[in-house]
DRENLO-661602 format. One line per 10 residues: number of its first residue (from 1); their letters; for each residue x, y, z of N, C-alpha, C. Coordinates in Angstrom, 2 decimals. Each point is the difference from the previous one (the first is absolute). Layout:
BEGIN
NUM = a = X:Y:Z:X:Y:Z:X:Y:Z | ... .
This chain:
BEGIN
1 = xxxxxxxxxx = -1.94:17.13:-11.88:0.02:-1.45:0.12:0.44:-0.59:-1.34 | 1.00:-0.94:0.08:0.48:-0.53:-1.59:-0.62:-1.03:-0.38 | -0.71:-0.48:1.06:-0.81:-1.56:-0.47:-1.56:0.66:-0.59 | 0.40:0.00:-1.49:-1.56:0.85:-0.43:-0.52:-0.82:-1.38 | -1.44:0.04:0.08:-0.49:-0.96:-1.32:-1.24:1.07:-0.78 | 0.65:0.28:-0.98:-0.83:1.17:-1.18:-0.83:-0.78:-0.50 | -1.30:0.43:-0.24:-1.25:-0.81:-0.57:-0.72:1.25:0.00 | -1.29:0.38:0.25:-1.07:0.95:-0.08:0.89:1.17:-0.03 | 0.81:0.03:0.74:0.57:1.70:-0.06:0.48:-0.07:1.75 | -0.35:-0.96:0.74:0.08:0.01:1.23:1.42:-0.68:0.34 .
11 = xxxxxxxxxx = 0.73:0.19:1.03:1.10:-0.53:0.49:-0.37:-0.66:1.26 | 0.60:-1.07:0.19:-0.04:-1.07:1.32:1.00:-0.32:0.41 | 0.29:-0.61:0.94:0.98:-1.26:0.89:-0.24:-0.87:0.47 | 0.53:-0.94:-0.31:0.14:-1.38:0.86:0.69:-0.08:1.23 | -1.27:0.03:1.22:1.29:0.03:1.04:-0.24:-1.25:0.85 | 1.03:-0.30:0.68:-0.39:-1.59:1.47:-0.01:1.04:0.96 | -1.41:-0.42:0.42:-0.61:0.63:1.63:0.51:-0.77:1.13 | 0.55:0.68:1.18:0.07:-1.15:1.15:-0.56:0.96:1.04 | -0.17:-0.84:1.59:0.30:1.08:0.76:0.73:-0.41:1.32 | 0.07:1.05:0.64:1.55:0.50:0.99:-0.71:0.99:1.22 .
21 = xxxxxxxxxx = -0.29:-1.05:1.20:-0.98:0.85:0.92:-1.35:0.38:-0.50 | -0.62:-0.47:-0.39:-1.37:-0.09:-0.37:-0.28:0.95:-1.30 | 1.26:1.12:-0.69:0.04:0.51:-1.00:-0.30:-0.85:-0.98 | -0.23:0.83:-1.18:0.22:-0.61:-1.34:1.18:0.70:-0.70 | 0.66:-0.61:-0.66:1.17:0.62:-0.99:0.39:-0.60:-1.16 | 0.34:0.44:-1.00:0.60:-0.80:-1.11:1.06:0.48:-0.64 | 0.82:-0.69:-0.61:0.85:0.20:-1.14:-0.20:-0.26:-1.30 | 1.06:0.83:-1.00:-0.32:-0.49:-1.41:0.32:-1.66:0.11 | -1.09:-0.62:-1.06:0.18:-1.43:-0.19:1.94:0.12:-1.37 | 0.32:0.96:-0.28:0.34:-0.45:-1.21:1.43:0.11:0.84 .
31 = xxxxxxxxxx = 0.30:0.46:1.74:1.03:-0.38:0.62:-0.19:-1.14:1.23 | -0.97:-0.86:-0.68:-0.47:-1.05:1.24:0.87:-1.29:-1.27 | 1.34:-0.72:0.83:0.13:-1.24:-0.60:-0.87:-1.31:0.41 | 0.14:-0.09:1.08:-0.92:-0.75:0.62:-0.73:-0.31:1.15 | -0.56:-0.28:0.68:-0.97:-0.03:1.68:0.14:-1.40:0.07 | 0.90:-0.02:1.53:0.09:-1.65:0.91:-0.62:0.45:0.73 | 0.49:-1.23:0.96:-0.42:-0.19:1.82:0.66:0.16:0.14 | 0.15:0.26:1.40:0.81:0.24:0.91:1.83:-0.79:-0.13 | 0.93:-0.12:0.19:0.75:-0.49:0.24:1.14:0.16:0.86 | 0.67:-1.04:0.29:0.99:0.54:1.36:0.93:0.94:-1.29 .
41 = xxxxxxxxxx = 0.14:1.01:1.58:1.14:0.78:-0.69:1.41:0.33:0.68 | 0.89:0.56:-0.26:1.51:-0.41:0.41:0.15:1.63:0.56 | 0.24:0.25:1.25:0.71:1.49:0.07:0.75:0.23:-0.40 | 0.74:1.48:-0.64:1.03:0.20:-0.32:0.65:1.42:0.81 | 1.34:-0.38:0.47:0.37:0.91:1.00:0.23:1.59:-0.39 | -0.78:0.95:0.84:0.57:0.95:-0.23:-1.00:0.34:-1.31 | -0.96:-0.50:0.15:-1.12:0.37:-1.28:-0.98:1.24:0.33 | 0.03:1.33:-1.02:-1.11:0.39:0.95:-1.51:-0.62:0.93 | -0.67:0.55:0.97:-0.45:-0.20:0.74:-1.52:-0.63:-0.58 | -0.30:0.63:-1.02:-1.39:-0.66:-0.83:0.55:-1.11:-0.79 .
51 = xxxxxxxxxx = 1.03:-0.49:-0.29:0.74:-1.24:-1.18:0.12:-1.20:1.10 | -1.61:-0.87:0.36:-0.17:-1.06:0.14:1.23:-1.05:-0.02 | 0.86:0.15:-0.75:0.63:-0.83:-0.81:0.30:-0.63:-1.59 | 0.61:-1.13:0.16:0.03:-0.73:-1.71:-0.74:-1.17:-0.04 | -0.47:-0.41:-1.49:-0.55:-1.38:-0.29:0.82:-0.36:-0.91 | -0.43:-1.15:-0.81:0.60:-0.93:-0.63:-0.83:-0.24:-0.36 | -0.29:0.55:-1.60:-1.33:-0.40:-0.48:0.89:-0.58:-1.60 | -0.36:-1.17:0.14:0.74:-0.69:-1.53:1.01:0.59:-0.15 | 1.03:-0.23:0.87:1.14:0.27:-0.10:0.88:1.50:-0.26 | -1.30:0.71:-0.12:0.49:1.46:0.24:-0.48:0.49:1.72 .
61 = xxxxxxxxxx = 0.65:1.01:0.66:0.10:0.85:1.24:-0.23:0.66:-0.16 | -1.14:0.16:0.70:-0.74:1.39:0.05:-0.56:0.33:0.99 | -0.05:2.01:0.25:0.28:0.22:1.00:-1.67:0.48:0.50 | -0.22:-0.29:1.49:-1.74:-0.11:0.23:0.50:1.32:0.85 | -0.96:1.12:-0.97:-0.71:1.25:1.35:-0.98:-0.67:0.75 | -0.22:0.76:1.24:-1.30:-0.47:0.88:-0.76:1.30:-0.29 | -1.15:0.03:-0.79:-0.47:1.03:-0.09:-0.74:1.06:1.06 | -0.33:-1.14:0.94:-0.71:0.65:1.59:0.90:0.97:0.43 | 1.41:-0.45:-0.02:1.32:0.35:0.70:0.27:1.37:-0.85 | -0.08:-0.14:-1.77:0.00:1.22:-0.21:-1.22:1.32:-0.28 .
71 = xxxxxxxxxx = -1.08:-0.58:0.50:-0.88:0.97:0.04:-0.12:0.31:1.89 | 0.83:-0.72:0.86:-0.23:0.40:0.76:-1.32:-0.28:1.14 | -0.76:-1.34:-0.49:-0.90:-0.57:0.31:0.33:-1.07:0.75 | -0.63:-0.02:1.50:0.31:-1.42:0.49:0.02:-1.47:-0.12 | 1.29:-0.29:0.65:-0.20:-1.63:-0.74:-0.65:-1.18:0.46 | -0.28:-0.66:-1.24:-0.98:-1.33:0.29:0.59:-1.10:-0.67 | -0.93:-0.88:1.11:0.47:-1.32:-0.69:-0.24:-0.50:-1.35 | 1.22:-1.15:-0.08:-0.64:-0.29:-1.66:-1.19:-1.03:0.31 | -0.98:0.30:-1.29:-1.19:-0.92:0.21:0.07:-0.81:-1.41 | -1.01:-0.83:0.17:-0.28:-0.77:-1.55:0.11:0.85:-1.41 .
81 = xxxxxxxxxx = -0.37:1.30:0.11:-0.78:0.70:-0.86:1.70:1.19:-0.27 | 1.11:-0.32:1.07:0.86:0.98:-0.42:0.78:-0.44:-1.34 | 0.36:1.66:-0.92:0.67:-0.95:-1.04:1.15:1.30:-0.64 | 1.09:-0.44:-0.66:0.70:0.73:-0.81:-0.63:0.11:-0.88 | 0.51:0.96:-0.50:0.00:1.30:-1.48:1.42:0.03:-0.45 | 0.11:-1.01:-0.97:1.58:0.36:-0.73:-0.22:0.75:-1.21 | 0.85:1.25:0.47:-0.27:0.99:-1.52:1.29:0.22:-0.41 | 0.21:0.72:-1.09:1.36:0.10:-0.88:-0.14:1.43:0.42 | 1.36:0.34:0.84:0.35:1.07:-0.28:1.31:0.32:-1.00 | 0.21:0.98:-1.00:1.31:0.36:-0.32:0.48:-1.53:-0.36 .
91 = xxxxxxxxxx = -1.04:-1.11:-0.60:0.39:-1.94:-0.65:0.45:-0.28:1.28 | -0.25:0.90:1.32:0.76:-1.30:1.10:-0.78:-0.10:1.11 | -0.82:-1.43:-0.34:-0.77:-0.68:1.54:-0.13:0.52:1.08 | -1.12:0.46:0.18:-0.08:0.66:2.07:-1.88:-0.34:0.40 | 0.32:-0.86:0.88:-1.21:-0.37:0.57:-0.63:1.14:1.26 | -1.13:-0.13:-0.18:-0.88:1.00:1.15:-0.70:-0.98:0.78 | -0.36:-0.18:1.18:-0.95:-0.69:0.82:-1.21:0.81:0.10 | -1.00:-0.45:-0.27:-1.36:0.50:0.07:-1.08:-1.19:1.03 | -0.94:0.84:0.32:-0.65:-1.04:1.20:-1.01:-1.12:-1.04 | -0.52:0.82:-0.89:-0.89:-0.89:-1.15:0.38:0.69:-1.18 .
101 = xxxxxxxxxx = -0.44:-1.14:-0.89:0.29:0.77:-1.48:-1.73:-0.43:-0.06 | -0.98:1.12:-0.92:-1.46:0.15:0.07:-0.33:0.03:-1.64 | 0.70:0.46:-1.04:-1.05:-0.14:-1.04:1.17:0.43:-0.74 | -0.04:-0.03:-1.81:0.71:0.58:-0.80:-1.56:0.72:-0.65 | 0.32:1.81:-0.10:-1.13:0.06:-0.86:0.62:1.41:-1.31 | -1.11:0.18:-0.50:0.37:0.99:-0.65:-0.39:1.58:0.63 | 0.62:1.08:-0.47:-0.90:0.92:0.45:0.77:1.53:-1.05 | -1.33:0.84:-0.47:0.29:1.02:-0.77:0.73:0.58:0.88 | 1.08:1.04:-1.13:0.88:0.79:0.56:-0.75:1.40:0.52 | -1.25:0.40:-0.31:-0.82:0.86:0.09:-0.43:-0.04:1.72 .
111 = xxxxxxxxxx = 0.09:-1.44:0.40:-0.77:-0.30:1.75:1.34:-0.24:0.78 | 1.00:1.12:-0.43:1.61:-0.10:0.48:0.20:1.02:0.55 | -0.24:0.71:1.56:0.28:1.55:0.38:1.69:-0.17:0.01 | 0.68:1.39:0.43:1.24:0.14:0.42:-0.27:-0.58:1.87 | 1.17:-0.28:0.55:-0.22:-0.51:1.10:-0.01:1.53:1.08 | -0.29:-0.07:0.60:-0.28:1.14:1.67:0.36:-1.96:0.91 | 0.31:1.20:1.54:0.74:-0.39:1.03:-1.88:-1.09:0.11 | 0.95:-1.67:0.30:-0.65:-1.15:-0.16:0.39:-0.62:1.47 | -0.95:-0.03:0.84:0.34:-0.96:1.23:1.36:0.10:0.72 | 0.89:1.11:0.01:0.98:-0.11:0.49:1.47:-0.17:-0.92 .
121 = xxxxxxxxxx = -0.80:-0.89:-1.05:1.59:-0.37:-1.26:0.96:1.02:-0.73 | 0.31:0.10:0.56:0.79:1.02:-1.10:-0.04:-0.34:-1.49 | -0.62:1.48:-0.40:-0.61:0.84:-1.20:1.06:-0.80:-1.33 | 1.57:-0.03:0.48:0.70:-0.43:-1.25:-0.14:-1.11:-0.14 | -0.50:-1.09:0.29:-0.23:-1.37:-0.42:-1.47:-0.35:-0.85 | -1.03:1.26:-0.21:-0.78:-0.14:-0.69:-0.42:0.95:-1.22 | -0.34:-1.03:-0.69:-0.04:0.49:-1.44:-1.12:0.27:-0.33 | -1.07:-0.32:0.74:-1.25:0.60:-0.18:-1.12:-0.66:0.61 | -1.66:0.83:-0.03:-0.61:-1.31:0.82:-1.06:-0.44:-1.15 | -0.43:-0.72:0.12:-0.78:-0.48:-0.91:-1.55:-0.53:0.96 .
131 = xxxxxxxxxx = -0.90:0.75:-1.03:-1.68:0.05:0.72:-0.79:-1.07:-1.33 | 0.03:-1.52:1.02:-0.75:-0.72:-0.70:-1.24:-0.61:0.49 | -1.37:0.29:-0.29:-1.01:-0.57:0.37:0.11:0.59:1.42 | -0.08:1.01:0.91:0.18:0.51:1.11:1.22:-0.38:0.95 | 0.54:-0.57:-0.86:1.55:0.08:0.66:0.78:-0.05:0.12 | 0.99:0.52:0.85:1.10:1.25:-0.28:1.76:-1.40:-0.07 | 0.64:0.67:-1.01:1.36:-1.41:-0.42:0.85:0.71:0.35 | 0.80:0.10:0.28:1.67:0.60:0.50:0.71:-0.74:-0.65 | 0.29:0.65:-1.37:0.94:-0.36:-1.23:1.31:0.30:0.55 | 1.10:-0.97:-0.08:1.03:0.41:0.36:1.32:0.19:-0.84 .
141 = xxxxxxxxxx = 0.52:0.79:0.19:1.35:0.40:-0.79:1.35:-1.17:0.25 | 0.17:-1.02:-1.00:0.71:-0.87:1.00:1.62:0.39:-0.29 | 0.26:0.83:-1.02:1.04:0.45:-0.03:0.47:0.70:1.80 | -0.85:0.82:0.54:0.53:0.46:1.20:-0.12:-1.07:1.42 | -1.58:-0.84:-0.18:0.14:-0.69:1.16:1.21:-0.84:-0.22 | 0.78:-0.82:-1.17:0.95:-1.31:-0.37:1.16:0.84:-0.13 | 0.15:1.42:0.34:1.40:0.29:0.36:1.03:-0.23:1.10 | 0.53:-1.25:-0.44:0.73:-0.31:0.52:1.64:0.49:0.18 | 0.83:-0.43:0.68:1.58:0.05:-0.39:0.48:-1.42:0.99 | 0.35:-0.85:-0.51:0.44:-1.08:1.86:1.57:0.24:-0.12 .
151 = xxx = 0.49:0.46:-1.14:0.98:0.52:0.99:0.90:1.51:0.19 | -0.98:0.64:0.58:0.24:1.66:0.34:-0.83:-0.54:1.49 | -0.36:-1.02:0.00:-0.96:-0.18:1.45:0.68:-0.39:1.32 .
């Protein structure tokens, strides 16, 4: 994990918790630009099948995974509580839809297993799980879930 803070001798991360079907999961905070609401979004043709579409967020386009769509989880409606995750991949904007965003916290790198087969998700989108206070985080690798191409699609 690269998001790490040296003090006692111990290593941590800052991660934003959300969840996605009643899971919990997080990413590093230090590839979170920012968390909206919901907003309309624009299809784009011929996009792979999880790429929601584009926004228009201050004048930059950017492209929304549906994360349900790429973990393969059925879809739901948007509610009050649904929201993007704009993270920097590679300096370039890509939003995730998540059902809630739940907490930013810290957590030692020590309460970080390697991931084993998680609810169905495929193994390469996680980077590890994390055991806080009895329960279990599905850290995610966003380099593999935000691999995109829109146009090889």
């Amino acid at each position: 994990m690269e998001n790490t803070k040296q003090g006692t001798g111990q290593q941590e991360v800052q991660l934003v918790a959300f969840k996605l079907e009643g899971e919990e999961y997080a990413v590093d905070i230090l590839s979170v630009q920012e968390i909206i609401r919901w907003t309309q979004i624009t299809r784009v043709p011929k996009a792979p099948v999880f790429v929601k579409g584009v926004i228009n967020l201050r004048g930059t386009v950017i492209p929304i995974v549906d994360s349900r769509e790429r973990f393969g989880l059925p879809d739901q409606e948007v509610t009050d509580t649904t929201r993007i995750i704009v993270c920097r991949l590679e300096d370039a904007p890509i939003g995730l839809t998540v059902d809630c965003v739940t907490e930013v916290l810290r957590i030692s790198n020590e309460q970080i297993e390697k991931p084993q087969v998680v609810n169905g998700i495929d193994n390469q989108y996680i980077k590890g799980i994390g055991k806080i206070d009895g329960r279990l985080l599905i850290i995610l690798d966003l380099t593999r879930v935000l691999d995109i191409d829109l146009h090889k699609a």
